[in-house]
N, C-alpha and C positions, 0 to 999 in steps of 0.2 A: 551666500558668499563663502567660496571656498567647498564647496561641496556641488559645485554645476557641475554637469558633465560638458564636453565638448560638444557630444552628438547630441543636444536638445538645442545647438544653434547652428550646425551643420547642415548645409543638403547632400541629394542624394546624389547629385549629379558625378557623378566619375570623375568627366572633364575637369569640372570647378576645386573638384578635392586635388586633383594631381597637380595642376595650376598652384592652388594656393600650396602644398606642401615643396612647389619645386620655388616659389617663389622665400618660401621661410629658408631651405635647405640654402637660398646662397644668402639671406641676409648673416643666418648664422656663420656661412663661411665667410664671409669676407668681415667679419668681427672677429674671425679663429674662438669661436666659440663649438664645444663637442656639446651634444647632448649623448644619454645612454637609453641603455631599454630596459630600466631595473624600474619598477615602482607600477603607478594604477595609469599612468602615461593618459587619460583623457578626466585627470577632474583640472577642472581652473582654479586659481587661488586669485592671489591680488594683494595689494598693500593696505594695510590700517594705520594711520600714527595717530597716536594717545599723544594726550596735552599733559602736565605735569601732575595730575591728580586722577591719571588712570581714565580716564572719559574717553571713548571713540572720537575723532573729532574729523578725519577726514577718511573718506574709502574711495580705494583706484580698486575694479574689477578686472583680471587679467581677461584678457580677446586673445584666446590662440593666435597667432601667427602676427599682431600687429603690437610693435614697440610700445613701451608707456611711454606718458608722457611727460618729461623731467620736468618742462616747464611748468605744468600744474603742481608737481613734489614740492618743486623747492620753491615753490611759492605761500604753499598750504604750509611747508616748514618758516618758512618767514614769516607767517603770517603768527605762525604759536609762538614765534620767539619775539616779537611785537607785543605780545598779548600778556607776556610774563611781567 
């Protein structure tokens, strides 16, 4: 977590790479969201939230090209603010 590469769940295909990178390139535009070319541009990261005592308690793994999902976030958040 947080240390995948991209290309250990990439194919090789051409097609399928240009496909999905043209499909990311207008989600980002039509949110006007920029990205840059500064950093290691193929590890994944993801989300962790800790409960009040520092404990792991839920993990989102990021999927290049495919949105998170808010409605599992703000549920797992609802769920630790129930729990307190």
């Amino acid at each position: 977590f947080g240390k995948r590469s991209i290309f250990l769940f990439t194919t090789c295909n051409p097609f399928k790479l240009y496909s999905g990178y043209k499909k990311m390139s207008k989600r980002l535009s039509e949110k006007k969201l920029e990205g840059n070319m500064v950093g290691e541009g193929i590890v994944q990261g993801g989300i962790i939230i800790f409960d009040k005592y520092g404990k792991a308690r839920y993990a989102y793994e990021e999927e290049t090209g495919k949105e998170l999902d808010m409605e599992d976030i703000v549920a797992s958040l609802k769920a630790l603010q129930s729990d307190e």
